[in-house]
ZAMITOR-343546 format. One record per residue (C-alpha): residue in one letter; chain; x, y, z; residue number from 1. Coordinates in nm, 3 decimals. Layout:
N
(A,A,(X,Y,Z),NUM) ...
! end
This chain:
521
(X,A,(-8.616,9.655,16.972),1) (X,A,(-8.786,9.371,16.836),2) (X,A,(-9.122,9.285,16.992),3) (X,A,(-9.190,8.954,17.119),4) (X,A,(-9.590,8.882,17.113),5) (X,A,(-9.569,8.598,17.353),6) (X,A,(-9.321,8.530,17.662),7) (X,A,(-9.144,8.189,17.775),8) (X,A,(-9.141,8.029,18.099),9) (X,A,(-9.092,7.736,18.185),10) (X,A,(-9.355,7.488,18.236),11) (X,A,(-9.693,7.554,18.109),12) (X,A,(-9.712,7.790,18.395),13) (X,A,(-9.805,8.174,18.173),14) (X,A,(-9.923,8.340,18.477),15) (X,A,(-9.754,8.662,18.430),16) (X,A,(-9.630,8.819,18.806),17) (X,A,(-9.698,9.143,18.955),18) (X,A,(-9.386,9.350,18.909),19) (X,A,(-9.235,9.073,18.716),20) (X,A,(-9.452,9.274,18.376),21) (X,A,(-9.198,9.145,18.125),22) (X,A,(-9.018,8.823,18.201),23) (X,A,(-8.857,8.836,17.861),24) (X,A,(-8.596,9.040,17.823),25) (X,A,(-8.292,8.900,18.029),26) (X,A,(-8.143,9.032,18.331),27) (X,A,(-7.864,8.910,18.544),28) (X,A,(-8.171,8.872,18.835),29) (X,A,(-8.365,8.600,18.797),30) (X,A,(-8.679,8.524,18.923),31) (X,A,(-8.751,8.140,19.058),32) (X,A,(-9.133,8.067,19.171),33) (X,A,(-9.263,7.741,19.335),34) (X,A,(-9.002,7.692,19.592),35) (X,A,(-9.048,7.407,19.880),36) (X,A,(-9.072,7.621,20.219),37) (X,A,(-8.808,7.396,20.376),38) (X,A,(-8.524,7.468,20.144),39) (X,A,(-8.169,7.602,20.256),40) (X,A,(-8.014,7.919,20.082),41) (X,A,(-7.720,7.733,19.983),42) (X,A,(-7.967,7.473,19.771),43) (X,A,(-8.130,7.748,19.610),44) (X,A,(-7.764,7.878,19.507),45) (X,A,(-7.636,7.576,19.409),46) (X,A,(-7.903,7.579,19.090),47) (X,A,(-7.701,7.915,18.976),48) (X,A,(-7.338,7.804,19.071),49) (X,A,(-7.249,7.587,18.751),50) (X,A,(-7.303,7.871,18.542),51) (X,A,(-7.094,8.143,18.733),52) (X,A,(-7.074,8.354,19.069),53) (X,A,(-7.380,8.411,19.285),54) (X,A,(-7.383,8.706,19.379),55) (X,A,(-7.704,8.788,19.589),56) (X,A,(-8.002,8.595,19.739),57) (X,A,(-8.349,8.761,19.818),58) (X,A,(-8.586,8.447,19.949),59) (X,A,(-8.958,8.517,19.987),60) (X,A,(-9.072,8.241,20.221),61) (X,A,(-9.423,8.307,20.224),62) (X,A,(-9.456,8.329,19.851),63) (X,A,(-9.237,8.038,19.801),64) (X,A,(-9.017,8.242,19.585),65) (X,A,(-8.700,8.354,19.552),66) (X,A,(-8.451,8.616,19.331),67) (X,A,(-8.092,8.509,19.224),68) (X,A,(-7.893,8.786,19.121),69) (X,A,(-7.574,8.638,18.905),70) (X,A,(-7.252,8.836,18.831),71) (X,A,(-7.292,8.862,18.491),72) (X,A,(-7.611,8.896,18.240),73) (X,A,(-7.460,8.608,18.071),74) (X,A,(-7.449,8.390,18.317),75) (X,A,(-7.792,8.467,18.386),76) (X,A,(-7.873,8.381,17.986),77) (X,A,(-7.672,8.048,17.991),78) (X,A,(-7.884,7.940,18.326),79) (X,A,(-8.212,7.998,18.210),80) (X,A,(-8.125,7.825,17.840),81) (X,A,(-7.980,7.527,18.033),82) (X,A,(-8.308,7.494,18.261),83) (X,A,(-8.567,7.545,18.004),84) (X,A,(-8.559,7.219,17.860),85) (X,A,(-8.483,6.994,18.175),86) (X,A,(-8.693,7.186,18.462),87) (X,A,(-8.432,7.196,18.795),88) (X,A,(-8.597,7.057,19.163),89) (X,A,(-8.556,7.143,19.438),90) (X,A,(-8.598,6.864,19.697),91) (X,A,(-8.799,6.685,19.416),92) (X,A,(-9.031,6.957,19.370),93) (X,A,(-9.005,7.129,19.052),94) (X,A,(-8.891,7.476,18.980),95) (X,A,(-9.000,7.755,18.754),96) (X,A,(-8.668,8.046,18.657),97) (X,A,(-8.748,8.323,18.444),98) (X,A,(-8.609,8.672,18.415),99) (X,A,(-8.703,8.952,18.677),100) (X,A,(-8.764,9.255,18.531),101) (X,A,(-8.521,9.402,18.847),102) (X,A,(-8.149,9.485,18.689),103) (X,A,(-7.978,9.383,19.035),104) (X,A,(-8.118,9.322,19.392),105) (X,A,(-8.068,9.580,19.671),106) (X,A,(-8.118,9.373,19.990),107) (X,A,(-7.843,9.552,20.206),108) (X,A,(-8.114,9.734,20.458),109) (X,A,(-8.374,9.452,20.446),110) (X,A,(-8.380,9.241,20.776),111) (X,A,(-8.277,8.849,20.752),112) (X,A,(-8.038,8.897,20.534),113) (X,A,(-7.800,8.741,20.749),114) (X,A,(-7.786,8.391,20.669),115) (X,A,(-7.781,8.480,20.329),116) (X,A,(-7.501,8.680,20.293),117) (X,A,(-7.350,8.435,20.508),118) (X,A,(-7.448,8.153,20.268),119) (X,A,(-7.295,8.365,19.962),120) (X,A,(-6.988,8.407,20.194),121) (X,A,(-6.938,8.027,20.172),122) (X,A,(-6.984,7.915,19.884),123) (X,A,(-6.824,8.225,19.712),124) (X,A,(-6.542,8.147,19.896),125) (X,A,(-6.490,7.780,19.792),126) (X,A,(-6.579,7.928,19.451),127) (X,A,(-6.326,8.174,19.455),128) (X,A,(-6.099,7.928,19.491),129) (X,A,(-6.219,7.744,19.200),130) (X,A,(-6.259,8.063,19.016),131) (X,A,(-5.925,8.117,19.092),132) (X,A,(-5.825,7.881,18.794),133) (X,A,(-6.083,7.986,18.503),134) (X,A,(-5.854,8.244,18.356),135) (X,A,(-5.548,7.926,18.334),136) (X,A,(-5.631,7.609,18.132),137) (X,A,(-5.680,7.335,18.333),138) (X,A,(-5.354,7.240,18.428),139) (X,A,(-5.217,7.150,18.789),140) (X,A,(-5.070,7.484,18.771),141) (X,A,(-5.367,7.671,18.847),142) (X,A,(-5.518,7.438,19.091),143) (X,A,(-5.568,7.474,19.489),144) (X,A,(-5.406,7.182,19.626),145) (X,A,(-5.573,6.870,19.596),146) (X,A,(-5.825,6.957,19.274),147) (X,A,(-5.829,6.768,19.059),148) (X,A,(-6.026,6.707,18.759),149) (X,A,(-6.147,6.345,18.818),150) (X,A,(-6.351,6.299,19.148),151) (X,A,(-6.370,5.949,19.360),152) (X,A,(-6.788,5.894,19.473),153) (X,A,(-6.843,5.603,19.692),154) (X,A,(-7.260,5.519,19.692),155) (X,A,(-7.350,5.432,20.047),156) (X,A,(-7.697,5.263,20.120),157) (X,A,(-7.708,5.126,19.777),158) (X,A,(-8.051,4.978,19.860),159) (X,A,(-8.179,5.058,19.443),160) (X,A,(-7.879,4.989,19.181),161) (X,A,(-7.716,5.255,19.035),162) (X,A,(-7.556,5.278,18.723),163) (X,A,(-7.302,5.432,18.498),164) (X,A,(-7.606,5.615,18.325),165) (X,A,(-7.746,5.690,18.619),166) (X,A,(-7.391,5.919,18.734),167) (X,A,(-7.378,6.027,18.365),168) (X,A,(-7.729,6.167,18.428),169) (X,A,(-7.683,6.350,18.727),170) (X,A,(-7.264,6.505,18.710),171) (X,A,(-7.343,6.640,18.380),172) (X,A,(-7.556,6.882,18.487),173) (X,A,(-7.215,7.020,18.606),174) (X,A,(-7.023,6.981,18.288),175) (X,A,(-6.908,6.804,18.067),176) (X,A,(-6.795,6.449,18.164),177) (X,A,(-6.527,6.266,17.988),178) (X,A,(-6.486,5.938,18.130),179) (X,A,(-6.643,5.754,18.415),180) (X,A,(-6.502,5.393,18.562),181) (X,A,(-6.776,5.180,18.831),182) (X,A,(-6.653,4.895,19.058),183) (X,A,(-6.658,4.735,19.384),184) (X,A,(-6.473,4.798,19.643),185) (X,A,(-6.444,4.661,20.040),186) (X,A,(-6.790,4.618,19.967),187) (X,A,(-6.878,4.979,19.827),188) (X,A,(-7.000,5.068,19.516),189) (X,A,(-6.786,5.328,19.373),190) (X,A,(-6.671,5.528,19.111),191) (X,A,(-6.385,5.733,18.938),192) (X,A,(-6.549,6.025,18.696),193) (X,A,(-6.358,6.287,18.508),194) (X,A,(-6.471,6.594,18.393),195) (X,A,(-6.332,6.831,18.084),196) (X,A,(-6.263,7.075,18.370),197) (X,A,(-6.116,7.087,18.704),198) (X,A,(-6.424,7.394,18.837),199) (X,A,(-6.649,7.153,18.746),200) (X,A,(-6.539,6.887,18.936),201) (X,A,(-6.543,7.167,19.218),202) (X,A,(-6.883,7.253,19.150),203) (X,A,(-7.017,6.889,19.149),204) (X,A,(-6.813,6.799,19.457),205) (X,A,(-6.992,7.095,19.662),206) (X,A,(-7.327,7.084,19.509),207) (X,A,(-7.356,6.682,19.546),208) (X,A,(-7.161,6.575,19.830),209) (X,A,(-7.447,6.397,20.106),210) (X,A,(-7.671,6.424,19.908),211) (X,A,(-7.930,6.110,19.862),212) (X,A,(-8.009,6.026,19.455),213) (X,A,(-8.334,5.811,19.595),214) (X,A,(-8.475,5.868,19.893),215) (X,A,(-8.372,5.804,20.187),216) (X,A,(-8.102,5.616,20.024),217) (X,A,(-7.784,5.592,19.762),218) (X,A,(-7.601,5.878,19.938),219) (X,A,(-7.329,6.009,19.766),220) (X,A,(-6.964,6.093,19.931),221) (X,A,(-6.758,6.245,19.644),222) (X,A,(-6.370,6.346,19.689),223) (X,A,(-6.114,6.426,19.466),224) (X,A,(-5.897,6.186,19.330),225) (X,A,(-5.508,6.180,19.321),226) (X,A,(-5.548,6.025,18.982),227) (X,A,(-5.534,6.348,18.666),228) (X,A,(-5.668,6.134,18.441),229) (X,A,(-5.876,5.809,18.361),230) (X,A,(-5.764,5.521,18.139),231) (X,A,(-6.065,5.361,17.976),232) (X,A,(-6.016,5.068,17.761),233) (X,A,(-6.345,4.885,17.727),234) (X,A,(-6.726,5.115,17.703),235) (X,A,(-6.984,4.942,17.854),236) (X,A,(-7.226,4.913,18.176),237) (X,A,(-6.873,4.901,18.391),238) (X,A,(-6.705,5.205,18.208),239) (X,A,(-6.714,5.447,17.926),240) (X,A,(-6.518,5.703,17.743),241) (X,A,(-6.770,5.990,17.599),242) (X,A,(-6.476,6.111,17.414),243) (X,A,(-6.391,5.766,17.214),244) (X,A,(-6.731,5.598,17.074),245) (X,A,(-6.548,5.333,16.877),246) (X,A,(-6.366,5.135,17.245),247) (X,A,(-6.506,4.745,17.200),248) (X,A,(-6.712,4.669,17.471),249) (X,A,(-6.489,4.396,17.629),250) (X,A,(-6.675,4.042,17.749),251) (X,A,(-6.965,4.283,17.891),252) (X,A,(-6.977,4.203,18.249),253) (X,A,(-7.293,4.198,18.434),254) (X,A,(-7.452,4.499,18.508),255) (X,A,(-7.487,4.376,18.886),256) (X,A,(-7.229,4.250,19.069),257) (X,A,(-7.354,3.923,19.233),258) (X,A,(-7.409,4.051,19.578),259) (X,A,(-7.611,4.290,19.482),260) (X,A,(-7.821,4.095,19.242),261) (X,A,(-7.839,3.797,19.532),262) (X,A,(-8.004,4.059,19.730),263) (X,A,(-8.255,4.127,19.489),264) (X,A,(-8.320,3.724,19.508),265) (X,A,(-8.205,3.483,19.214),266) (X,A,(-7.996,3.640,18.983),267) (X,A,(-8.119,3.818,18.646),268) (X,A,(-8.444,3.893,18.753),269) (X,A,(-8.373,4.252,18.699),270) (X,A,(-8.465,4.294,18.353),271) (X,A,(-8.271,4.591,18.153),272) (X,A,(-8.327,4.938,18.273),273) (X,A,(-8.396,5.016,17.949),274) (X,A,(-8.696,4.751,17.952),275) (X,A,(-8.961,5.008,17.942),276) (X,A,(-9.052,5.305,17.644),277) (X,A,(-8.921,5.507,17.958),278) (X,A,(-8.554,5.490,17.806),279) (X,A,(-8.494,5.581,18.139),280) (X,A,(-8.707,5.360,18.387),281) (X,A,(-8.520,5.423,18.776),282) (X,A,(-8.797,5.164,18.857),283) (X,A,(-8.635,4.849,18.850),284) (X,A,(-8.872,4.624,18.628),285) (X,A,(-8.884,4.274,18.752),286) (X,A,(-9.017,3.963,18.553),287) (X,A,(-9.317,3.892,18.790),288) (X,A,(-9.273,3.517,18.691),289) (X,A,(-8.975,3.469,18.922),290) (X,A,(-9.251,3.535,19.193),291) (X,A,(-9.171,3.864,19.273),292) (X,A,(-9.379,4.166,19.271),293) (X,A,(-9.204,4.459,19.333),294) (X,A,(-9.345,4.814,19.336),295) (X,A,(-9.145,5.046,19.138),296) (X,A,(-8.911,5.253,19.353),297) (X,A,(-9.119,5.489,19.625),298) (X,A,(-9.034,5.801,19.558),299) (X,A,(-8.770,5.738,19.340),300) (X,A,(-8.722,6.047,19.169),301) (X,A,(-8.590,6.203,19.501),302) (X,A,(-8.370,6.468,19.615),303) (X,A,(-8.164,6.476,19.333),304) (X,A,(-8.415,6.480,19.144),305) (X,A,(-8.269,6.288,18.802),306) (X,A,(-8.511,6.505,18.635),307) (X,A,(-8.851,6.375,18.499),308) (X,A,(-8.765,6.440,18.084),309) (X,A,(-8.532,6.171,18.202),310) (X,A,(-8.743,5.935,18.269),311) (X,A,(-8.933,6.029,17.943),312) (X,A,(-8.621,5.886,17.749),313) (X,A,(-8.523,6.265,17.681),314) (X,A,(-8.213,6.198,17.806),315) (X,A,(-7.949,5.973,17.558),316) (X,A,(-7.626,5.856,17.672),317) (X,A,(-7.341,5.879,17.428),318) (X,A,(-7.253,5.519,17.333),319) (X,A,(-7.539,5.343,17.536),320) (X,A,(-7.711,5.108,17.225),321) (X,A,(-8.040,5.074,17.204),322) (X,A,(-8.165,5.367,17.390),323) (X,A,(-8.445,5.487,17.245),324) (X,A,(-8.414,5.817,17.059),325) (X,A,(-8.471,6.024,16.726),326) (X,A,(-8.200,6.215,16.602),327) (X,A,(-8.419,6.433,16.403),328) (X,A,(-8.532,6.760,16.555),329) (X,A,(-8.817,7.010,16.497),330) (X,A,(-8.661,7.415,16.553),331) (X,A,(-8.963,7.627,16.545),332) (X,A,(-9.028,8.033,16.612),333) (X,A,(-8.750,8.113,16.328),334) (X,A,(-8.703,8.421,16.159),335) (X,A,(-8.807,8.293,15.832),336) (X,A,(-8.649,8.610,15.626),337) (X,A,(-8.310,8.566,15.769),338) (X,A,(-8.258,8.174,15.812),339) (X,A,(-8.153,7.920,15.552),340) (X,A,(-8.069,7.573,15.568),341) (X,A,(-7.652,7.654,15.567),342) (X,A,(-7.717,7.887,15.887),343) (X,A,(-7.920,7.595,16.083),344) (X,A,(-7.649,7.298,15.910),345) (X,A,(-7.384,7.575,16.063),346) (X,A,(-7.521,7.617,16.443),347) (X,A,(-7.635,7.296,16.490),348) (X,A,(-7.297,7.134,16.372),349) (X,A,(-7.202,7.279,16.673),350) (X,A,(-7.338,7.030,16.897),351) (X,A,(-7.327,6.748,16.650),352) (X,A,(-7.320,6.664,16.240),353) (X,A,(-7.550,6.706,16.074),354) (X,A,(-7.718,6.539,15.816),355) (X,A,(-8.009,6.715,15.625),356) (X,A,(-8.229,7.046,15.686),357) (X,A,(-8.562,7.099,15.587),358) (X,A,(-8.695,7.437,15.608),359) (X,A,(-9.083,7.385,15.573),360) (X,A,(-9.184,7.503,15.227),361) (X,A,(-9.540,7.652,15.384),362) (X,A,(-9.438,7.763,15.691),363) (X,A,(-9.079,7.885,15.685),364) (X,A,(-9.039,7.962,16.067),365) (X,A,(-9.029,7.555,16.134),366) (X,A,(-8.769,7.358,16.015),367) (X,A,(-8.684,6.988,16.067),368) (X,A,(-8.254,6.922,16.158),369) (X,A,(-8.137,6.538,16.160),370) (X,A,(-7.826,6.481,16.337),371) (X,A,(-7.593,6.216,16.258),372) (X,A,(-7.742,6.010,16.604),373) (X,A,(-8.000,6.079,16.912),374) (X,A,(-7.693,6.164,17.125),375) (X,A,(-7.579,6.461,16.891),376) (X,A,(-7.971,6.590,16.897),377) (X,A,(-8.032,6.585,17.263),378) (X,A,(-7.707,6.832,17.283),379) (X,A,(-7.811,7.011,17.021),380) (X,A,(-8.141,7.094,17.193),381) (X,A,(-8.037,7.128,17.552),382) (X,A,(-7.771,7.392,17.466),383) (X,A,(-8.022,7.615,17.170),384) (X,A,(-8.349,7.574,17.285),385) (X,A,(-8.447,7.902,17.408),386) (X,A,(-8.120,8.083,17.276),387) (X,A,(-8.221,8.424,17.019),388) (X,A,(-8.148,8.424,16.705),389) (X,A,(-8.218,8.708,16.445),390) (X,A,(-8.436,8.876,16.703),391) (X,A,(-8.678,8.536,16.745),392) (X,A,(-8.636,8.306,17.043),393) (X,A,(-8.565,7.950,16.880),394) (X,A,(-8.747,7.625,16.987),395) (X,A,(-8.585,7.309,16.915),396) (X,A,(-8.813,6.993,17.057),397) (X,A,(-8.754,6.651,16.929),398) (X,A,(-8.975,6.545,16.572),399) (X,A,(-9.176,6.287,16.537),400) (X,A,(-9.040,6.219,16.194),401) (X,A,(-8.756,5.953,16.204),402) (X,A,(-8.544,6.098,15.902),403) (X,A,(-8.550,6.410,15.663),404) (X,A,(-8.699,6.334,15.322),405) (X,A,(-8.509,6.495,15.026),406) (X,A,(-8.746,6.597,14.776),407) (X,A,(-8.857,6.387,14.493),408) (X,A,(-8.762,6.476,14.097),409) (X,A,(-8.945,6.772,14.017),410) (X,A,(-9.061,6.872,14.346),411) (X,A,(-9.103,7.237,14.424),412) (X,A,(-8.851,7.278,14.714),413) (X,A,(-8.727,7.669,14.633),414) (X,A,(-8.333,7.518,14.767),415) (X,A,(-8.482,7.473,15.172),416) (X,A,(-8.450,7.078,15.190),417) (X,A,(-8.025,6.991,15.171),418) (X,A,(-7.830,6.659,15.217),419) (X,A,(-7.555,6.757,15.465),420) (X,A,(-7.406,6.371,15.504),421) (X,A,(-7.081,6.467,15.295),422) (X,A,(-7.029,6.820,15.397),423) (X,A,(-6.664,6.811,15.488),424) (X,A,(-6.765,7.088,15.762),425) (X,A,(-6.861,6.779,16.018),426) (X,A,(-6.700,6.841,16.369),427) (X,A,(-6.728,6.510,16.512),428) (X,A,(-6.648,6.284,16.213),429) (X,A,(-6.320,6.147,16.343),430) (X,A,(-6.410,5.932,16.654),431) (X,A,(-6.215,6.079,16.981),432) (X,A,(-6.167,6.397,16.805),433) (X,A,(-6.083,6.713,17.054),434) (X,A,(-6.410,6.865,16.912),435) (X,A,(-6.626,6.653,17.178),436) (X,A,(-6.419,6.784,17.445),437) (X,A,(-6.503,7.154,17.349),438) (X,A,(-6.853,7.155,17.323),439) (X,A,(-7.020,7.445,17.519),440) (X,A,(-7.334,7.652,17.549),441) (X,A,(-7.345,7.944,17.356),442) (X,A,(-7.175,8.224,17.476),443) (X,A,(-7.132,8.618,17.378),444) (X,A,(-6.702,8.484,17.356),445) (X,A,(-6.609,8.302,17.038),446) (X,A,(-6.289,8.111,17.028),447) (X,A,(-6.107,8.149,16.672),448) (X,A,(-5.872,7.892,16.524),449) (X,A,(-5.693,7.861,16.221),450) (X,A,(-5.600,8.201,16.225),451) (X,A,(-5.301,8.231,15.896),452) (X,A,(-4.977,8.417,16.027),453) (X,A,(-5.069,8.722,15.781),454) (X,A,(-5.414,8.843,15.972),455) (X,A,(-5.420,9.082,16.203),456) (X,A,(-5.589,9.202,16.480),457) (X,A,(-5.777,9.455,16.295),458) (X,A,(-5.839,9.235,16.039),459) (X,A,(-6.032,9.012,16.219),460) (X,A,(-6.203,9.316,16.424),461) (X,A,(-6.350,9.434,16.161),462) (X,A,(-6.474,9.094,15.957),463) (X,A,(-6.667,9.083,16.317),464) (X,A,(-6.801,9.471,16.304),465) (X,A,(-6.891,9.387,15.931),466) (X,A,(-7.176,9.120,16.029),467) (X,A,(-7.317,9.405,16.273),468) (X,A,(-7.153,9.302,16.608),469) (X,A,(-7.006,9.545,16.840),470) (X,A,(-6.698,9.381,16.898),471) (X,A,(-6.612,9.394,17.309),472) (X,A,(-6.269,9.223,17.350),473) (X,A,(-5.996,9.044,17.132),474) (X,A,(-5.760,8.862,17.273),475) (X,A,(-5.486,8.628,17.050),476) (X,A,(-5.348,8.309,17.234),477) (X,A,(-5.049,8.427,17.352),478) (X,A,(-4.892,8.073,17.262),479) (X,A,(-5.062,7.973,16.945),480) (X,A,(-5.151,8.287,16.724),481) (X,A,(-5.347,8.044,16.482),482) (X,A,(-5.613,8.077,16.786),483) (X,A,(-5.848,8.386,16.913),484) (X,A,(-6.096,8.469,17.209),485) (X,A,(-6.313,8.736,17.077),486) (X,A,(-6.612,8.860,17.316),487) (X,A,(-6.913,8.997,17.145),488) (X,A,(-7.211,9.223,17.262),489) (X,A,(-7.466,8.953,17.308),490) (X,A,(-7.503,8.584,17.262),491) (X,A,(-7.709,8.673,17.028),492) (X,A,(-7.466,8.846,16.790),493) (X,A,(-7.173,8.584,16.903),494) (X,A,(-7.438,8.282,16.724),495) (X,A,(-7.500,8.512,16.432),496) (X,A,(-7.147,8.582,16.364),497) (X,A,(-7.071,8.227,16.419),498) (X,A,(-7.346,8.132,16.170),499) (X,A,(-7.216,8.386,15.948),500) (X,A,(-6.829,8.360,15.964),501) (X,A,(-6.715,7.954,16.049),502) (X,A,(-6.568,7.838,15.742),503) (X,A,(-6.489,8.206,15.611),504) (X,A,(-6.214,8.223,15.376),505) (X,A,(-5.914,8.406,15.503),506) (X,A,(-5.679,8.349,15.237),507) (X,A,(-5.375,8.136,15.211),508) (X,A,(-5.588,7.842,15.206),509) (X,A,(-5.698,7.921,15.575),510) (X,A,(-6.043,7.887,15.662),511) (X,A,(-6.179,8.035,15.988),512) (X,A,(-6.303,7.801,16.260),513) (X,A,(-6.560,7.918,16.513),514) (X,A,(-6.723,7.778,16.791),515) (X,A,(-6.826,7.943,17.165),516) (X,A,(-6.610,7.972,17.475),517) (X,A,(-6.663,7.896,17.811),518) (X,A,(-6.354,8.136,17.949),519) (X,A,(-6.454,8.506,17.921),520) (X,A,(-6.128,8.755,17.827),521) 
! end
């Protein structure tokens, strides 16, 4: 019920549609403009299939549009969050999502629906196998034969280098990566990558596979490996473990090996990738002394698209050094009578620790969030941007402050600047801890933990229906009772109650531990 003056969509691009009045209350349709004429059905569903089941396809050619109805609202939510703040392409042409003001699409007597359905068919199918195994943890249990959750990609037509970043980049739009090795073999550049989750690894495999990251070049052929799990023992340009920050780096081998380098002409022309302000530069720089003047790549943001906030240094690599970045971050459009600086330390801690919060004295619907490092922030933003909260949709863009000043002696502050550094409420303190591994967009399903043996059910029910959420589903972990899925009416309400309830006492020295789910119950 609360009105919202102005509407988001992505882009700058406020042209409101005919038909499409409202774009801003969600719907499990959503409505994608600017589409290039020569795209496939199955490219337009593979933007939707990392965040659930496709479940119908309307494409308007001649408007160069298209609706994607998903199976769930939620879905639907988590897409549109996830694509706000890093714009998807489409065979390098950018693409705008909002939400249709249709509930669900009814295509069944309109003609050309054919292919579609048939598309649908396909991938559903493949999906369903994948799907098959969300309700199981990932274990080789639930698997169809041969998934795994590491995949093997061999990069043929390497004509541009491509790096570990580079991989990182593009396979975490799938999920979230835990470990990736690069080498050279027969002559191949390859590489092992695991993700946190075996569907992901299904998802990336069919969404990627053949597909060029430059143009015209660097095709990928992904399969999965027989290997269950990568052993990383050195992060650097060769190899990294997201999971452990603190692995030595090992003698740092080049970043080329020397064929590759020879054919770029003498070796170490190629200055750092990370040369320019770019942070993110897929044009080679070379050091026009040695002779050579190379244009940067043609077309090198190509199919795949590594999108262009990339290339603006938006994106930071866990455990890369020196990338450019500011780990302090500006959340604007608050609801300035229901936030404080414990509810923003509590939802951004989330995605990252953090450090101080600064709710802006004159205008209390901005407020300034330092993380503990530029990793921890870009997380933070790509997974709350755009989420509600207390009826307001919140923005969260990277400041152009470097660091959070406390206020001096004497300085009016009313309690809205706090030093978090010490908090002993810090997910991520311990380096490797199983925190990184759990990190996922906000959901409407909470996962509890830390449950005592003497709560109930009920009990925890109703400490949910107190904060003012309509509690959906419970479910205890049949193994562990110390842990708890409990789905919510909104993702709205699951981020309030999470504000509101991690760290609540339960008694017997048990304090509640929240964070979102990716399984539903």
């Amino acid at each position: 019920t609360h009105s919202l003056t102005s509407c988001f969509t992505n882009g700058n691009d406020n042209k409101k549609f005919k038909g499409d009045r409202s774009p801003c209350s969600p719907s499990r349709v959503l409505h994608l403009r600017k589409i290039p004429n020569d795209v496939t059905e199955a490219e337009v569903i593979s933007l939707g299939l990392p965040f659930g089941k496709v479940t119908n396809l309307l494409m308007l050619k001649g408007k160069s549009q298209a609706f994607l109805e998903m199976a769930s609202e939620e879905a639907a939510v988590t897409m549109v969050n996830y694509y706000t703040p890093v714009t998807p392409h489409l065979r390098s042409q950018p693409v705008y999502i909002q939400y249709s003001n249709h509930r669900e699409l009814k295509t069944d007597n309109l003609p050309n629906q054919a292919r579609t359905q048939a598309a649908l068919q396909a991938v559903n199918a493949v999906q369903s196998g994948a799907l098959a195994l969300t309700g199981a943890p990932a274990t080789e249990g639930g698997l169809l034969p041969g998934q795994s959750s590491v995949l093997r990609i061999i990069v043929e037509n390497l004509f541009y280098p491509v790096t570990l970043e580079v991989l990182y980049q593009i396979f975490s739009k799938f999920g979230t990566v835990l470990k990736i090795i690069t080498f050279t073999k027969n002559n191949q550049f390859q590489a092992l990558l695991q993700y946190a989750d075996p569907m992901n690894a299904n998802y990336a495999k069919m969404a990627l596979d053949g597909q060029n990251i430059y143009n015209a070049c660097c095709t990928l052929r992904i399969d999965f490996s027989k290997l269950t799990s990568l052993n990383v023992k050195y992060n650097n340009d060769k190899s990294r473990d997201f999971t452990r920050l603190d692995l030595p780096s090992g003698d740092g081998q080049p970043s080329l090996d020397p064929n590759m380098a020879a054919a770029f002409g003498t070796p170490g022309i190629i200055s750092s990738p990370y040369a320019g302000a770019a942070g993110f530069a897929p044009a080679i720089g070379f050091h026009q002394a040695a002779g050579l003047s190379v244009p940067s790549l043609p077309g090198a943001l190509g199919p795949l698209a590594i999108t262009t906030s990339a290339v603006t240094g938006r994106m930071a690599i866990p455990g890369v050094a020196g990338v450019p970045g500011n780990s302090v971050l500006l959340v604007s459009n608050l609801n300035p009578d229901a936030i404080t600086p414990h509810g923003l330390f509590i939802l951004f801690g989330v995605y990252g620790d953090v450090h101080r919060v600064k709710i802006m004295f004159n205008k209390k619907e901005n407020a300034l969030v330092q993380m503990a490092d530029a990793t921890q922030a870009q997380l933070a933003m790509s997974h709350l941007n755009g989420q509600r909260l207390y009826g307001k949709v919140l923005r969260a863009t990277l400041s152009k402050h470097q660091t959070v000043q406390l206020p001096r002696e004497g300085q009016e502050d009313q309690g809205l600047t706090k030093d978090y550094s010490n908090s002993p409420l810090h997910r991520f303190k311990k380096p490797g801890s199983k925190n990184f591994l759990n990190i996922f967009p906000p959901s409407a399903t909470l996962h509890l933990s830390n449950i005592p043996p003497s709560v109930t059910v009920d009990d925890l029910k109703n400490l949910f229906a107190d904060t003012g959420c309509t509690v959906k589903a419970f479910k205890f972990f049949q193994k562990d009772r110390k842990m708890a899925l409990i789905q919510l009416g909104t993702v709205e309400e699951a981020i309030q109650a999470l504000i509101e309830l991690h760290n609540h006492d339960l008694g017997e020295n048990h304090h509640l531990r929240v964070s979102f789910s990716k399984s539903t119950i």
